[in-house]
CHARMM-style PDB file with segment names, atoms N, HN, CA, C and O in Angstrom:
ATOM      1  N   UNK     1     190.186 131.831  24.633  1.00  0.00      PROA
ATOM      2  CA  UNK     1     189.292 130.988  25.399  1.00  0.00      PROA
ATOM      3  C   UNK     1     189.818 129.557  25.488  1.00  0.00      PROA
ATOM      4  O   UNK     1     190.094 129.003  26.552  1.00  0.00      PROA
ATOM      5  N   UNK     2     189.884 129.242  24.794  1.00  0.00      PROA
ATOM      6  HN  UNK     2     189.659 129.692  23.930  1.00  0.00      PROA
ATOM      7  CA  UNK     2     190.870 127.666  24.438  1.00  0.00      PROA
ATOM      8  C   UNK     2     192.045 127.341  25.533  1.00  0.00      PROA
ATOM      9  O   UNK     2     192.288 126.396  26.282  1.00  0.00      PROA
ATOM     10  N   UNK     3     192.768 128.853  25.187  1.00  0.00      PROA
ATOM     11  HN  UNK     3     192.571 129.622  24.578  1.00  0.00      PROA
ATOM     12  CA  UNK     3     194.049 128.709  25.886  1.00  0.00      PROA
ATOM     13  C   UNK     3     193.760 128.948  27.788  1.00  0.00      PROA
ATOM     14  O   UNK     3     194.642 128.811  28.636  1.00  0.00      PROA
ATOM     15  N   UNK     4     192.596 129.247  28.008  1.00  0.00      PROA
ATOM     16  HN  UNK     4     191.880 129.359  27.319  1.00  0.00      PROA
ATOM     17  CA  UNK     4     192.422 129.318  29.256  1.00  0.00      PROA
ATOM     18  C   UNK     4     191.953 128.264  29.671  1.00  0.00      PROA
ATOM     19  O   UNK     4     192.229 128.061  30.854  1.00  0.00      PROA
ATOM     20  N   UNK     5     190.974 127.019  28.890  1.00  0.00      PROA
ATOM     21  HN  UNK     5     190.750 127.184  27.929  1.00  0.00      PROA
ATOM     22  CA  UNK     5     190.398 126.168  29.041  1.00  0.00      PROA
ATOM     23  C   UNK     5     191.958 125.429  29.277  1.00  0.00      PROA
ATOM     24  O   UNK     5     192.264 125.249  30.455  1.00  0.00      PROA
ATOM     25  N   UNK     6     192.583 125.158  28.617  1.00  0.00      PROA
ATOM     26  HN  UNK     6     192.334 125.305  27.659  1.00  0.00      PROA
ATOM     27  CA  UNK     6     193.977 124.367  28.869  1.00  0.00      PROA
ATOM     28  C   UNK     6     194.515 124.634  30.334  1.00  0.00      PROA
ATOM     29  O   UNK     6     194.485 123.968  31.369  1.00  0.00      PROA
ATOM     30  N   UNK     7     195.022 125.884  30.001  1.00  0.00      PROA
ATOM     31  HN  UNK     7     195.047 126.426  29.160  1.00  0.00      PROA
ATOM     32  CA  UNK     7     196.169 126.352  31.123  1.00  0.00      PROA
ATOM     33  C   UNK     7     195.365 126.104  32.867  1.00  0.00      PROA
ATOM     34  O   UNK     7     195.992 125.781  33.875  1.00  0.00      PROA
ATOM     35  N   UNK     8     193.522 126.429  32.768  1.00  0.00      PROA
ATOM     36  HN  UNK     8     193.013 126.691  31.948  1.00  0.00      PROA
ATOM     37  CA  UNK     8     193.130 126.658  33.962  1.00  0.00      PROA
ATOM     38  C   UNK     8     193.522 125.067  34.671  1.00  0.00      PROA
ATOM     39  O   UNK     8     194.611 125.035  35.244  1.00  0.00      PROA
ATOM     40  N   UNK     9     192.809 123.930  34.665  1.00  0.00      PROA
ATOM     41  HN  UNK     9     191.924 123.956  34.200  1.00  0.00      PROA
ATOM     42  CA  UNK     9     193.341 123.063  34.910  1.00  0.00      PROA
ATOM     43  C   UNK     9     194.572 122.304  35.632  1.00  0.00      PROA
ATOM     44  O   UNK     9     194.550 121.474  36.541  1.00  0.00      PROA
ATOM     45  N   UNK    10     195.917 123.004  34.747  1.00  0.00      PROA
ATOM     46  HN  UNK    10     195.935 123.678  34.008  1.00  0.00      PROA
ATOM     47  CA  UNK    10     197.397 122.738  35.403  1.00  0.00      PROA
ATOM     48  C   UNK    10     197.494 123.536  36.129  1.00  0.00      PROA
ATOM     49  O   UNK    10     198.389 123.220  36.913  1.00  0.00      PROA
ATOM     50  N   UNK    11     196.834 125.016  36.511  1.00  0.00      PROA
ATOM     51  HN  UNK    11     196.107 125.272  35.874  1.00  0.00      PROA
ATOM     52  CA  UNK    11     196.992 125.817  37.406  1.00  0.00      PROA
ATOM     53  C   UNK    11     196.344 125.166  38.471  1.00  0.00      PROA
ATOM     54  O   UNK    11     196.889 125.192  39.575  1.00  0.00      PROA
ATOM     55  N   UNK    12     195.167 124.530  38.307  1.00  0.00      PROA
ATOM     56  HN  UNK    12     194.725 124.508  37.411  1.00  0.00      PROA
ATOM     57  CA  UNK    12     194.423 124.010  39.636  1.00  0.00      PROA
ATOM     58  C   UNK    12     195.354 122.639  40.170  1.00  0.00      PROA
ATOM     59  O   UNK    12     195.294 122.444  41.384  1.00  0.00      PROA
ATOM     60  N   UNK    13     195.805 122.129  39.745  1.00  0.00      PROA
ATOM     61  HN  UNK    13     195.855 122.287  38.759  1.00  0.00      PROA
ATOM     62  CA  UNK    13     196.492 120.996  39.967  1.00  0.00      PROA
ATOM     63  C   UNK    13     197.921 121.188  40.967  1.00  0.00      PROA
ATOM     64  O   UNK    13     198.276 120.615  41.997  1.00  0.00      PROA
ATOM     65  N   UNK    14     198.723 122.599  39.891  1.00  0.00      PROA
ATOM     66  HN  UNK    14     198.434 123.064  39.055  1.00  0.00      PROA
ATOM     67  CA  UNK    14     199.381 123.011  40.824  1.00  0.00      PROA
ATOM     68  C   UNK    14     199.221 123.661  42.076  1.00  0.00      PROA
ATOM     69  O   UNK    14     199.971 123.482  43.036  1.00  0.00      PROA
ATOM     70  N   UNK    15     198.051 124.561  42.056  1.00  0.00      PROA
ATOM     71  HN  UNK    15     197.442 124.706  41.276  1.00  0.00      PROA
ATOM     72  CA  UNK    15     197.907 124.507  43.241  1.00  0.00      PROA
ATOM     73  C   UNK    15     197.127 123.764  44.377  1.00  0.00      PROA
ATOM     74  O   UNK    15     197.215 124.102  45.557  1.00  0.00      PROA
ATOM     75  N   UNK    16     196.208 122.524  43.843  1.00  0.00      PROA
ATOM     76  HN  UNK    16     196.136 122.249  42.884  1.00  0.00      PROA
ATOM     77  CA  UNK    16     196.134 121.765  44.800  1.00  0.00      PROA
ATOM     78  C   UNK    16     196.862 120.991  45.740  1.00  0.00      PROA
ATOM     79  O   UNK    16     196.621 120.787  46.930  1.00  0.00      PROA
ATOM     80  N   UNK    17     197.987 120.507  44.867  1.00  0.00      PROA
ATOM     81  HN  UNK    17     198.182 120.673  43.901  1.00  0.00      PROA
ATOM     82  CA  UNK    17     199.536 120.411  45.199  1.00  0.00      PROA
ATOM     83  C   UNK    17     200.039 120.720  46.611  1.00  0.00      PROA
ATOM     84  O   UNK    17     200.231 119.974  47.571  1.00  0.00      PROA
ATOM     85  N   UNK    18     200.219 122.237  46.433  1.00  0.00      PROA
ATOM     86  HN  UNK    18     200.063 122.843  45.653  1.00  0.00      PROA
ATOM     87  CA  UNK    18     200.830 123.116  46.815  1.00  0.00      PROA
ATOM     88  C   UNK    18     199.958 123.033  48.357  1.00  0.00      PROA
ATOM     89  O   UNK    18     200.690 123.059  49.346  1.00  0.00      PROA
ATOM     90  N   UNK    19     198.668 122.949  48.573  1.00  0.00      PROA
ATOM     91  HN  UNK    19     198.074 122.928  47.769  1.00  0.00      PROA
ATOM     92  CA  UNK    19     197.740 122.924  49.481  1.00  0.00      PROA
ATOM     93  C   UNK    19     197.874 121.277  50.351  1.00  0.00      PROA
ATOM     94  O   UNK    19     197.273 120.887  51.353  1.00  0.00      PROA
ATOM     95  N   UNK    20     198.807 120.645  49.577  1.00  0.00      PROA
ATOM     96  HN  UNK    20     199.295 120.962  48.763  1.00  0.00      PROA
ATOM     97  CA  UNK    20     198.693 119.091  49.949  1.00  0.00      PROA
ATOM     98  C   UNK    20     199.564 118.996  50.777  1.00  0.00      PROA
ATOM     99  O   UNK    20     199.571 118.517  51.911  1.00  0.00      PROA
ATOM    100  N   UNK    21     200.742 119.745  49.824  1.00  0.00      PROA
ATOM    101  HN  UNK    21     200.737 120.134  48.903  1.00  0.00      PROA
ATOM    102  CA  UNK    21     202.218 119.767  50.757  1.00  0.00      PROA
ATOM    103  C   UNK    21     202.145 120.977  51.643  1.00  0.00      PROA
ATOM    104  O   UNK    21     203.129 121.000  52.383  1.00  0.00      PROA
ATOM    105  N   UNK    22     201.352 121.968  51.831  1.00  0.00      PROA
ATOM    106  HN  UNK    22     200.553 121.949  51.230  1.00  0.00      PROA
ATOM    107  CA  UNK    22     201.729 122.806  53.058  1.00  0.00      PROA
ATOM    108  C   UNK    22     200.548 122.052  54.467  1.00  0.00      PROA
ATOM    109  O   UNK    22     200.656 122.198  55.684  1.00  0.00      PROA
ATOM    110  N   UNK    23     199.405 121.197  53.612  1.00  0.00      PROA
ATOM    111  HN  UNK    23     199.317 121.079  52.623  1.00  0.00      PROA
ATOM    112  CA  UNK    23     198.660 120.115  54.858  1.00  0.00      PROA
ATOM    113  C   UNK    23     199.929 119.088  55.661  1.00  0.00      PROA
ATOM    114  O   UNK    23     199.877 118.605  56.792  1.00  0.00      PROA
ATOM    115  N   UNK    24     200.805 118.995  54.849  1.00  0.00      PROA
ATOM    116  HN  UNK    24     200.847 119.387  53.930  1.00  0.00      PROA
ATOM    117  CA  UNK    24     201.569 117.369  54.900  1.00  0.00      PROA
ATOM    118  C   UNK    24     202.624 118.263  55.756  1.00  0.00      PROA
ATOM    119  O   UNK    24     202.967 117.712  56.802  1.00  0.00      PROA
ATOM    120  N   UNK    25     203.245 119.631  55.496  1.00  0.00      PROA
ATOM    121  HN  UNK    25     202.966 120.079  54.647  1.00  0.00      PROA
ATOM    122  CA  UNK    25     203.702 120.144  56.355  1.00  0.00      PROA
ATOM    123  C   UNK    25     203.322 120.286  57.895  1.00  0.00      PROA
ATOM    124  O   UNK    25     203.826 119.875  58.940  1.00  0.00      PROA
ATOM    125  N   UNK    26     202.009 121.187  57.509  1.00  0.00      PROA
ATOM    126  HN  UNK    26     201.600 121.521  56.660  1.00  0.00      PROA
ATOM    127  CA  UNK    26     201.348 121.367  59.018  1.00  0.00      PROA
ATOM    128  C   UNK    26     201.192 119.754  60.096  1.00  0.00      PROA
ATOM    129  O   UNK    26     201.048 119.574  61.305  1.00  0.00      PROA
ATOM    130  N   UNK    27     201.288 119.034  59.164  1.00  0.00      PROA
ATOM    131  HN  UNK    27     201.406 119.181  58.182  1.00  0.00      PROA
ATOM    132  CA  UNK    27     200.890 117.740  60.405  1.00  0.00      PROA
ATOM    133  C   UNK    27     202.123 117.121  60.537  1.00  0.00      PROA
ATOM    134  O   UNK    27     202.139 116.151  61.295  1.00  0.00      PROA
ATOM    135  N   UNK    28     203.710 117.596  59.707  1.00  0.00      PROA
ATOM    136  HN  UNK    28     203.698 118.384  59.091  1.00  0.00      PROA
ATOM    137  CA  UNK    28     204.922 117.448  60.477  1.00  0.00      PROA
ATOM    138  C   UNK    28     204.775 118.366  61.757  1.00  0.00      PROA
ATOM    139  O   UNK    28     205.096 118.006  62.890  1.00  0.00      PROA
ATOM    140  N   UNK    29     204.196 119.719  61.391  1.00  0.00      PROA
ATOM    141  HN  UNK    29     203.936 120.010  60.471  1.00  0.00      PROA
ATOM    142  CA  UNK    29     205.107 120.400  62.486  1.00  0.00      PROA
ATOM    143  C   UNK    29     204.080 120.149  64.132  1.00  0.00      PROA
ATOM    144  O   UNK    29     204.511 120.384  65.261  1.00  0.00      PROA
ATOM    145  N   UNK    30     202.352 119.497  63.702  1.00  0.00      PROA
ATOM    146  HN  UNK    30     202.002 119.306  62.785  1.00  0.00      PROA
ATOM    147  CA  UNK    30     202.369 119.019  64.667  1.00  0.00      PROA
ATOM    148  C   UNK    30     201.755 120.053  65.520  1.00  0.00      PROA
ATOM    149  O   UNK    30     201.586 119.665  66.676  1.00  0.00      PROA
ATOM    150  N   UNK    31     201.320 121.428  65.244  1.00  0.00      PROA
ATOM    151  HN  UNK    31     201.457 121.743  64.304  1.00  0.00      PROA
ATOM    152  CA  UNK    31     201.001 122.578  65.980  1.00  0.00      PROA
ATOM    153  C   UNK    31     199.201 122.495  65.788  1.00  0.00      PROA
ATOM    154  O   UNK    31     198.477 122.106  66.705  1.00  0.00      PROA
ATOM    155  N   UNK    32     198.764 122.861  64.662  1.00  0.00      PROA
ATOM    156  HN  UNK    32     199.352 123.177  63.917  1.00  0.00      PROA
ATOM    157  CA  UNK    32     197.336 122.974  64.631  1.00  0.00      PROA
ATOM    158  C   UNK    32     196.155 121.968  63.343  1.00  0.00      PROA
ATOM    159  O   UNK    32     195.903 122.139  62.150  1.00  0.00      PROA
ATOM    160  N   UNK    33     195.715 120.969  64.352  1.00  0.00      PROA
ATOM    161  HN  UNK    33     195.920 120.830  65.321  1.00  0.00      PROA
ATOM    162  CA  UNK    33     195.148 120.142  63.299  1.00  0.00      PROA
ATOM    163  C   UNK    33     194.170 120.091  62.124  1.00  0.00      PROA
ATOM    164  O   UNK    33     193.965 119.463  61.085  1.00  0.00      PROA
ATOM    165  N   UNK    34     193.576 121.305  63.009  1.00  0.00      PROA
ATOM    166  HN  UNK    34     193.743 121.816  63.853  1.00  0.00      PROA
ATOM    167  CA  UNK    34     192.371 121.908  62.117  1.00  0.00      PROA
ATOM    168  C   UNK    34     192.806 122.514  60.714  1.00  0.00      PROA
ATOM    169  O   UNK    34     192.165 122.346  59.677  1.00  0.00      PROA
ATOM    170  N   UNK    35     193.917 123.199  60.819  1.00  0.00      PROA
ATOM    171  HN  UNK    35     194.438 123.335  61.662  1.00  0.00      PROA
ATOM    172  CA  UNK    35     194.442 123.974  59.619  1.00  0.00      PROA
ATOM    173  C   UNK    35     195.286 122.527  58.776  1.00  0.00      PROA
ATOM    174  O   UNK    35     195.719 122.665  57.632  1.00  0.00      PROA
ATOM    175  N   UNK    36     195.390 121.478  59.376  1.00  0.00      PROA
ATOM    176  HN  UNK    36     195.038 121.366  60.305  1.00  0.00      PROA
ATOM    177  CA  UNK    36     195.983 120.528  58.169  1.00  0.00      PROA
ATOM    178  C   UNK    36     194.632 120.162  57.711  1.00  0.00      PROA
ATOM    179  O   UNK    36     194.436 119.863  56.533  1.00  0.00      PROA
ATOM    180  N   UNK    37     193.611 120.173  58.667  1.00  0.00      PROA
ATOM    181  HN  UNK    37     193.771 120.416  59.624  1.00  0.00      PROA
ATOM    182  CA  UNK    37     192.293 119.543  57.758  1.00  0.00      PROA
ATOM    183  C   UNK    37     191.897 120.943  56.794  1.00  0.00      PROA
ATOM    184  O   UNK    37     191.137 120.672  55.864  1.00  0.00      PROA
ATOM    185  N   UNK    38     192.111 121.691  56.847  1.00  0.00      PROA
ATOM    186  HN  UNK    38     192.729 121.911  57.602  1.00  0.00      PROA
ATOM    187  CA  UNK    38     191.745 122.489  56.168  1.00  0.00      PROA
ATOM    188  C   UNK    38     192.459 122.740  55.005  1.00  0.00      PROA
ATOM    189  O   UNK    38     191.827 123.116  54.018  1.00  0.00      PROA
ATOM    190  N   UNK    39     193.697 122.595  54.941  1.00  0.00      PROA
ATOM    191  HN  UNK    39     194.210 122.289  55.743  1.00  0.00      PROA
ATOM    192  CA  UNK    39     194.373 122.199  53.633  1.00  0.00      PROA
ATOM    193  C   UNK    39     194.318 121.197  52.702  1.00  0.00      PROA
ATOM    194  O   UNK    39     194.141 121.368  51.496  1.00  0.00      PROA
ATOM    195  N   UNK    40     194.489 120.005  53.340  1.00  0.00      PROA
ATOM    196  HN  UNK    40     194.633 119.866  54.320  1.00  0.00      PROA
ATOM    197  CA  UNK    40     194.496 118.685  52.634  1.00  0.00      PROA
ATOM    198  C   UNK    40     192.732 118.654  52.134  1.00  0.00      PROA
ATOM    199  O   UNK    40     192.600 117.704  51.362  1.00  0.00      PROA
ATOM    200  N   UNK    41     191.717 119.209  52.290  1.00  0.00      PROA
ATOM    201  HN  UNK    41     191.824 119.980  52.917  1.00  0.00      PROA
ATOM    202  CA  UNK    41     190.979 118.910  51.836  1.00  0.00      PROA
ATOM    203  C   UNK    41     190.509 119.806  50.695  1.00  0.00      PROA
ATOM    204  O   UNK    41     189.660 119.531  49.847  1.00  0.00      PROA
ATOM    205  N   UNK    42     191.355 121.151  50.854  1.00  0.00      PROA
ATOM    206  HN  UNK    42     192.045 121.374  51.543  1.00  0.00      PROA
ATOM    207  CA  UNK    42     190.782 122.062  49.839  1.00  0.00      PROA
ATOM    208  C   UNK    42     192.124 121.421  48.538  1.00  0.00      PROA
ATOM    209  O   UNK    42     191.872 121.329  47.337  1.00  0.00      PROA
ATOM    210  N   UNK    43     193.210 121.131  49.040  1.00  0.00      PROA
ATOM    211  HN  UNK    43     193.415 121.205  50.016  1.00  0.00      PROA
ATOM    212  CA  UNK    43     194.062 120.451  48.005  1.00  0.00      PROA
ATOM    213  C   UNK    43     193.495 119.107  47.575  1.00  0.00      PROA
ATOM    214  O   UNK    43     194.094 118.569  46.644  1.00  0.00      PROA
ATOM    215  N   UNK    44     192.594 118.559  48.014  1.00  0.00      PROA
ATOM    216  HN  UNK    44     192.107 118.996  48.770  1.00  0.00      PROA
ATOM    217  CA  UNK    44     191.745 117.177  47.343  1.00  0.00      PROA
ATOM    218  C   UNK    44     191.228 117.417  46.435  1.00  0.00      PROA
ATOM    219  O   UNK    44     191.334 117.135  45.241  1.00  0.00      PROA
ATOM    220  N   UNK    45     190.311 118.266  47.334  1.00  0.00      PROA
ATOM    221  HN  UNK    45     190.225 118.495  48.303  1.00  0.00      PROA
ATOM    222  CA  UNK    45     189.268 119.009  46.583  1.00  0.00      PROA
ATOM    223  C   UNK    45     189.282 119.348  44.777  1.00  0.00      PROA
ATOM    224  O   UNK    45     188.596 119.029  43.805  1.00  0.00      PROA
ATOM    225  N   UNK    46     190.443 120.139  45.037  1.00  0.00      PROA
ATOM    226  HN  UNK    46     191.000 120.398  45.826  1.00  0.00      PROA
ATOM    227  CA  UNK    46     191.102 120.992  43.944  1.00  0.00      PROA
ATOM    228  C   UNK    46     191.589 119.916  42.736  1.00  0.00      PROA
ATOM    229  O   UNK    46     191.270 119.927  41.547  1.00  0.00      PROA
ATOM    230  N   UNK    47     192.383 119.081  43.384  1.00  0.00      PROA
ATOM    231  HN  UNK    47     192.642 119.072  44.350  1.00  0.00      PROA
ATOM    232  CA  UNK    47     193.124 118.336  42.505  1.00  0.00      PROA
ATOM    233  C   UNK    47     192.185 116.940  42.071  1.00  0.00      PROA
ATOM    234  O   UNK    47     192.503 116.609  40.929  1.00  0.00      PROA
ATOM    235  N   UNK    48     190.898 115.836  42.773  1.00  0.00      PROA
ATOM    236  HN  UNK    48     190.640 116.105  43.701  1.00  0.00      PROA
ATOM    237  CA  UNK    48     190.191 115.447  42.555  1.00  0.00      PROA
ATOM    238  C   UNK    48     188.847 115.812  41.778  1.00  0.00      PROA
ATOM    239  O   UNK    48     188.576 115.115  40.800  1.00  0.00      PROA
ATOM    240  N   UNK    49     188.139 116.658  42.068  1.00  0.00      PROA
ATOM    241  HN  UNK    49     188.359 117.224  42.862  1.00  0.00      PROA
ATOM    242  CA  UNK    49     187.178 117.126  42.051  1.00  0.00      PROA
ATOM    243  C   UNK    49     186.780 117.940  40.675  1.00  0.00      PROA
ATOM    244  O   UNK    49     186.302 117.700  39.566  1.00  0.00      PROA
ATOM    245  N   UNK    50     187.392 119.311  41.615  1.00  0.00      PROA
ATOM    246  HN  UNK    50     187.780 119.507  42.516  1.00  0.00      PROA
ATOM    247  CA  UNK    50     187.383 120.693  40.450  1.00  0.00      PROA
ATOM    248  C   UNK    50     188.226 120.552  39.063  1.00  0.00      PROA
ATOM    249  O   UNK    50     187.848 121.097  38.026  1.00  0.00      PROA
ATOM    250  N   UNK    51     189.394 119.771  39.152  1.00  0.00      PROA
ATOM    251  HN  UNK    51     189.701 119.329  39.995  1.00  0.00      PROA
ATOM    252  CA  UNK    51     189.725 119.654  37.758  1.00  0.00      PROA
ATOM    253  C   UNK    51     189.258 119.109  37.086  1.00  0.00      PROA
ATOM    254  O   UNK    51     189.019 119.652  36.007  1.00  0.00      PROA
ATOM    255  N   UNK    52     188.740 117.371  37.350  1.00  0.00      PROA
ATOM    256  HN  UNK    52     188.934 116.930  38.226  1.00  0.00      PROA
ATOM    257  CA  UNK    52     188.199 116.406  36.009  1.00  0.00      PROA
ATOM    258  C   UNK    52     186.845 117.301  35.662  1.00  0.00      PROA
ATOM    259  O   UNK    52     186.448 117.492  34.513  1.00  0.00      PROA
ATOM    260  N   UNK    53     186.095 117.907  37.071  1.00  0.00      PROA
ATOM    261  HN  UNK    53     186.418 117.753  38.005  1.00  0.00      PROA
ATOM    262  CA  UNK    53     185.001 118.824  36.569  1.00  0.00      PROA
ATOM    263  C   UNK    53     185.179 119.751  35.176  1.00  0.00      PROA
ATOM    264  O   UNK    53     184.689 119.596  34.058  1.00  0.00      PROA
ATOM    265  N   UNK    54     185.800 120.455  35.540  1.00  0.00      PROA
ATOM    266  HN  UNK    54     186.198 120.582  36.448  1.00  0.00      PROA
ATOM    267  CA  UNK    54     186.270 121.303  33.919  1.00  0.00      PROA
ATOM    268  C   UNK    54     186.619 120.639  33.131  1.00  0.00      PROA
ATOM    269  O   UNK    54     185.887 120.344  32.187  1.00  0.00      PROA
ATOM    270  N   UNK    55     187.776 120.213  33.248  1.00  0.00      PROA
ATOM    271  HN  UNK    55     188.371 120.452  34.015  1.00  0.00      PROA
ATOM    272  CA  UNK    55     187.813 119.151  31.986  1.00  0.00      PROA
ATOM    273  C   UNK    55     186.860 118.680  30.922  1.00  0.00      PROA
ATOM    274  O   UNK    55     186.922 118.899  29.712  1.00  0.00      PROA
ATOM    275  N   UNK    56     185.528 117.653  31.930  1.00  0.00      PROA
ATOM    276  HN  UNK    56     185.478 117.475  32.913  1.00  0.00      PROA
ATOM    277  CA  UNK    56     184.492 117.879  31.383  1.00  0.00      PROA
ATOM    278  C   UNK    56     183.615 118.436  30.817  1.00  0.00      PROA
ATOM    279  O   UNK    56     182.941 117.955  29.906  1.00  0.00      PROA
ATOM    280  N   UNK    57     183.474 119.954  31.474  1.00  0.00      PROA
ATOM    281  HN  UNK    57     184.021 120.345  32.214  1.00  0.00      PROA
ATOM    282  CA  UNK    57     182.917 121.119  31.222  1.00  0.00      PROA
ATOM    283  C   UNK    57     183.192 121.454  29.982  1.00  0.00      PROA
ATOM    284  O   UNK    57     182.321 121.732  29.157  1.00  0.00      PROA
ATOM    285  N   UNK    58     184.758 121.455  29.692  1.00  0.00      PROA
ATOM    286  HN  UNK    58     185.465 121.230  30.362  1.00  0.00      PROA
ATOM    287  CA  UNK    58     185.035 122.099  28.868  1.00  0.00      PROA
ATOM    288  C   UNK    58     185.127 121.248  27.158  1.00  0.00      PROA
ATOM    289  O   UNK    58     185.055 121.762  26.042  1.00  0.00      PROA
ATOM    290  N   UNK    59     185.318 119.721  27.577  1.00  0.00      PROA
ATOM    291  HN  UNK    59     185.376 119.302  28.483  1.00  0.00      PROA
ATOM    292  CA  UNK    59     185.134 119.272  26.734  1.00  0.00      PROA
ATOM    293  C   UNK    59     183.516 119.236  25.962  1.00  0.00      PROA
ATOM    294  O   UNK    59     183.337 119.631  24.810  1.00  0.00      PROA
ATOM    295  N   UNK    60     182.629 118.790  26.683  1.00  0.00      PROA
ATOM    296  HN  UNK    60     182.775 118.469  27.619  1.00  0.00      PROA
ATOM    297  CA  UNK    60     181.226 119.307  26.235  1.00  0.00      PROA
ATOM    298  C   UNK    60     180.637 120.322  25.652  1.00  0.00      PROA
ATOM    299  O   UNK    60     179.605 120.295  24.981  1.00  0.00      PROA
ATOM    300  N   UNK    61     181.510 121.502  25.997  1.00  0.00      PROA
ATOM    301  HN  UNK    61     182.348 121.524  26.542  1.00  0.00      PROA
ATOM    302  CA  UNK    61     181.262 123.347  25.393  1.00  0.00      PROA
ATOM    303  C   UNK    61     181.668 122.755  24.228  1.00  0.00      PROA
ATOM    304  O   UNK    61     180.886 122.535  23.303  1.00  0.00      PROA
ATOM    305  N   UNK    62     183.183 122.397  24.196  1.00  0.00      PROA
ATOM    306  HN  UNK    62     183.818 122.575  24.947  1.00  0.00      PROA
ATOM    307  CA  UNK    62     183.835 122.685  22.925  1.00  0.00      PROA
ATOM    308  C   UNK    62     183.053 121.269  21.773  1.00  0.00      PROA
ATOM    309  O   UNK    62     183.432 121.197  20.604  1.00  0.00      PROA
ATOM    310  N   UNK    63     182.415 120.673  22.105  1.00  0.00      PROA
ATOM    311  HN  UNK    63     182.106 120.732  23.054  1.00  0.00      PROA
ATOM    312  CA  UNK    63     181.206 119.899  21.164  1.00  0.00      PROA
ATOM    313  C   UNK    63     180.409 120.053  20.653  1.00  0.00      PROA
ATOM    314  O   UNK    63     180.096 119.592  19.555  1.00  0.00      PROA
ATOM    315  N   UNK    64     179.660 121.013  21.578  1.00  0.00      PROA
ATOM    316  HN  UNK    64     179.914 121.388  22.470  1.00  0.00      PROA
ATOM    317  CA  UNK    64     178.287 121.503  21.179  1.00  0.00      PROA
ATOM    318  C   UNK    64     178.851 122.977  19.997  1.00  0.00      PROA
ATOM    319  O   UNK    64     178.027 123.460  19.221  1.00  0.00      PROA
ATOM    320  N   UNK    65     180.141 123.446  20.048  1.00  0.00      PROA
ATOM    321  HN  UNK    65     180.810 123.054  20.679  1.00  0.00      PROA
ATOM    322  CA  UNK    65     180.563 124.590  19.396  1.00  0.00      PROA
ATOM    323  C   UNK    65     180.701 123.922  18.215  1.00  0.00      PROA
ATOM    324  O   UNK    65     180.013 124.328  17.278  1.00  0.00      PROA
ATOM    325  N   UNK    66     181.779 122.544  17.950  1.00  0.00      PROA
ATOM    326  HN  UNK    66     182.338 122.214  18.711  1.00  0.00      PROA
ATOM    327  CA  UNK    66     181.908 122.614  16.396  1.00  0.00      PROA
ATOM    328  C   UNK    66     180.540 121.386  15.747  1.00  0.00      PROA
ATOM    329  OT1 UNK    66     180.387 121.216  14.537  1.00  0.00      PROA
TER     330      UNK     66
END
């Protein structure tokens, strides 16, 4: 449990990433705008949002445990 509380996090990060640079792609190549908004925000999302969320989450569980 621990080790998932860790690892989930850098997984979300990397792939928010990953969602940033294929947004940052799509608006080189300049074809469909909607799908860069649709990336760059689920890679915000991901990398703003949903991680410090857990983080938190998880720091609070693991308080109330010891």
């Amino acid at each position: 449990m621990v080790n998932l509380i860790i690892v989930l996090p850098i997984i979300l990060i990397l792939v928010g990433l990953y969602f940033i640079t294929l947004g940052l792609w799509e608006l080189r190549e300049g074809v469909n705008r909607n799908q860069y908004i649709k990336y760059m925000f689920t890679g915000l999302f991901l990398l703003f949002i949903l991680t410090p969320l857990i983080w938190l989450f998880a720091n609070s569980f693991f308080a109330r445990m010891s």
